[in-house]
C-alpha positions in Angstrom: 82.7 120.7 78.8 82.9 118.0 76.6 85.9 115.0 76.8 87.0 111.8 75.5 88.9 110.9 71.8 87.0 112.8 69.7 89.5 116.1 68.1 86.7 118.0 68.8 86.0 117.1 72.6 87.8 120.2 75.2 89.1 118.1 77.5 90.3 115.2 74.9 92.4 111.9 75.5 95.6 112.2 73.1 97.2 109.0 74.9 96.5 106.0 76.7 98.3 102.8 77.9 96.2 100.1 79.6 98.4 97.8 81.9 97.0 95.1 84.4 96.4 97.0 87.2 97.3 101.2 86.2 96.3 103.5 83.4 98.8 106.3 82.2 96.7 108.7 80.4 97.3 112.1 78.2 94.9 115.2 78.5 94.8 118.3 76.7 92.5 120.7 77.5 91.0 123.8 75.9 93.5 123.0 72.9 96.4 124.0 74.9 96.8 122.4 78.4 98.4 119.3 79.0 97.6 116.7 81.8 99.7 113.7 82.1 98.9 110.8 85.2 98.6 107.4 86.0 95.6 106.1 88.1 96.1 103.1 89.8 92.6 101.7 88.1 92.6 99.2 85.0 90.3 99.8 82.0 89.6 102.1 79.1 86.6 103.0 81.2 88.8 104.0 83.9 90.3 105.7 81.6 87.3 107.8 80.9 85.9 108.4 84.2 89.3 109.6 85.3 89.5 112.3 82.6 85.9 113.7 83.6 86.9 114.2 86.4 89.7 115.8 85.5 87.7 118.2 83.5 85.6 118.8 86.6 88.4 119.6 88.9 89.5 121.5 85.7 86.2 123.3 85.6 86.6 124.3 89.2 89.5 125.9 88.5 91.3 123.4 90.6 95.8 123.8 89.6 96.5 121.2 87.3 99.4 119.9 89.3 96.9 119.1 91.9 94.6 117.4 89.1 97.5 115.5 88.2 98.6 114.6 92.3 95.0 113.8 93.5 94.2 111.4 90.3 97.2 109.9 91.0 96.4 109.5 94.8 93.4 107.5 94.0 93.1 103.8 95.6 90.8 101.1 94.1 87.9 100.4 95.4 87.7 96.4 97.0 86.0 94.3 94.6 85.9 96.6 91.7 88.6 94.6 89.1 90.4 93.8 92.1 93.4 91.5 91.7 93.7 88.2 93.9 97.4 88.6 95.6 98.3 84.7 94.4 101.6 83.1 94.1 100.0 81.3 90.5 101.3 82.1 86.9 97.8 83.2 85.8 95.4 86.3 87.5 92.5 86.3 89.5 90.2 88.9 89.7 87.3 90.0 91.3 84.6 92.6 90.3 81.1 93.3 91.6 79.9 94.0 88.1 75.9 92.5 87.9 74.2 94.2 85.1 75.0 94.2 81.2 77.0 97.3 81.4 79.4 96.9 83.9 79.7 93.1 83.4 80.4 93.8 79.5 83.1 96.7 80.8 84.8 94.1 82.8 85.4 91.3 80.4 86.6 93.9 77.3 88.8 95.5 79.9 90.0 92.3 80.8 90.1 90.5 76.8 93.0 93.2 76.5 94.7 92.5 79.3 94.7 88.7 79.3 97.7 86.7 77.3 95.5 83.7 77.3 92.4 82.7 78.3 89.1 84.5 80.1 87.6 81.6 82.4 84.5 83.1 83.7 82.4 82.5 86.4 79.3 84.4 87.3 75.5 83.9 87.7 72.9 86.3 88.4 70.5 88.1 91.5 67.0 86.6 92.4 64.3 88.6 92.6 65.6 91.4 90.6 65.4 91.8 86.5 64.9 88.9 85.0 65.4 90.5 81.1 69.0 91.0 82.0 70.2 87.2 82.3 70.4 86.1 79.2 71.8 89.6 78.0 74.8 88.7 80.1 74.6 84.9 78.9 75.4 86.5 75.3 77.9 89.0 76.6 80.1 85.9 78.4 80.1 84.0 75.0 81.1 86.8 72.7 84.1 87.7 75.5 85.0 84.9 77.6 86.4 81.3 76.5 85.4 79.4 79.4 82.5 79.8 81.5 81.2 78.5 84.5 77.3 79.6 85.6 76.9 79.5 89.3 74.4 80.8 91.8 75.1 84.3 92.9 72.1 85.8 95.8 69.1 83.7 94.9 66.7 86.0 97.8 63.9 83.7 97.5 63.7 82.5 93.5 64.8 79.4 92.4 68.4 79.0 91.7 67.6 76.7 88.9 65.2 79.0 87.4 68.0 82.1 87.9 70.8 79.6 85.9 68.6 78.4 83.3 67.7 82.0 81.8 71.1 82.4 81.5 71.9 79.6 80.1 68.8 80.8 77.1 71.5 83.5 76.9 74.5 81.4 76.2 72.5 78.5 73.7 71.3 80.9 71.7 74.7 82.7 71.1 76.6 79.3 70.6 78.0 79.1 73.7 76.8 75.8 75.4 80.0 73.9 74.6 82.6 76.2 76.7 79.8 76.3 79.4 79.4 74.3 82.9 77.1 75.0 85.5 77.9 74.4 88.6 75.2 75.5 91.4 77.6 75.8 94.6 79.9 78.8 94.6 82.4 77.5 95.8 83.1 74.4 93.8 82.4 76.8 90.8 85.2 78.7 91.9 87.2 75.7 92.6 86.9 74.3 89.6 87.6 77.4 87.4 90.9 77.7 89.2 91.7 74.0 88.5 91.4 74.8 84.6 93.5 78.1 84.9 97.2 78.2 82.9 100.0 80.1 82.5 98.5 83.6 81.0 94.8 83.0 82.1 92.7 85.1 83.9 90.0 83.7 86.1 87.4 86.2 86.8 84.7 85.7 89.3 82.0 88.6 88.9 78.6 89.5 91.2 79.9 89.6 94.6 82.9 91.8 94.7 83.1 93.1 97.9 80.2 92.0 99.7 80.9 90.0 103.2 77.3 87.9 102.7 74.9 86.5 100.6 71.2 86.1 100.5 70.5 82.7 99.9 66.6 81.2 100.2 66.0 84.0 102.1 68.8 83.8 104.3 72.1 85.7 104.9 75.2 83.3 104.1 78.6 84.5 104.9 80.9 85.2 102.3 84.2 86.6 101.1 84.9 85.7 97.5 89.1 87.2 97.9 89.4 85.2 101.6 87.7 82.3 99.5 90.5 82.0 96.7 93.2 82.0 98.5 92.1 79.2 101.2 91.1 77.4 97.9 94.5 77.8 96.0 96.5 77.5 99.8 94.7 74.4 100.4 
């Protein structure tokens, strides 16, 4: 079975609303079925992953009601687009997105969400693809308006080595001027928090969820949601 916009597709999306943290979304399947729900995850990619699975559970001959009521049912996932609970007139969010796809998913999801500003701060993985750094150096330019390049897990490469193709990345797509680097994590953070307004969306990418990182070889705890608040409650 075939979905998404297209006229053509079965299972095809006839309506969509993207809000900051819910999608309502409008199937109709096999020209005649209607699905109507609202998942409690952001994104037009959310958007389309909910609707294959819809014309999985379809597929399966699963009640629509019960396609509708289970979509509906789902949580998000900690650290996927998740939204910092803070008493601030501008969002924080957190996503664990590390390679070009996801982390290119994340900042168009969140350019139409955002009144203002994107202030970005990410970095990238030692010891794992180099090719994709400055990929996402070019991707934060051509989405974000502020960024700030920070060390992410470094295993055992050189942090400096890690930042600097990324920063190829962002030079070579014009981007140097809205860019700081900032090594330490949590000063990066600190700082991009500092420069957040009214309508501004801060979003800190790579870690997500994860309770630790690998730094020079060595485990580091670390909670990036526990780590804005004490920042902004400090």
């Amino acid at each position: 079975m075939t979905y998404g916009t297209d006229p053509k597709a079965e299972c095809r999306i006839v309506g969509a609303k993207l809000h900051a943290r819910s999608s309502e979304v409008k199937l109709k399947i096999d020209l005649q079925t209607e699905l109507n729900f609202t998942v409690k995850l952001p994104g037009k990619f959310n958007v389309y992953n909910s609707t294959a699975a819809a014309a999985a559970a379809y597929l399966m001959h699963v009640d629509i009601e019960k396609i509708e009521q289970g979509l509906e049912q789902l949580d998000s996932l900690p650290g996927r687009l998740e939204h910092v609970n803070v008493d601030k007139p501008f969002e924080v969010v957190v996503d664990y997105a590390h390679t070009p796809d996801a982390f290119k998913n994340v900042l168009e999801t969140m350019r139409h969400l955002t009144k203002n500003r994107i202030i970005l701060v990410f970095g990238a993985t030692g010891d794992r693809d180099k090719t994709k750094r400055p990929i996402m150096g070019k991707i934060a330019t051509e989405l974000a308006d502020r960024i700030i390049v920070t060390d992410e897990e470094t295993y055992t490469e050189d942090p400096a080595a890690i930042r600097k193709m990324i920063m190829k990345g962002i030079t070579d797509a014009g981007g140097e001027a809205m860019t700081e680097e900032i090594p330490d994590r949590r000063k990066a953070i600190e700082k991009a928090l500092s420069l957040a307004r009214r309508g501004d969306t801060v979003l800190l990418t790579g870690m997500g969820h994860e309770q630790y990182r690998i730094l020079d070889g060595k485990r580091v705890a670390w909670n990036e949601v526990a780590i804005v608040k004490e920042l902004l409650e400090g």
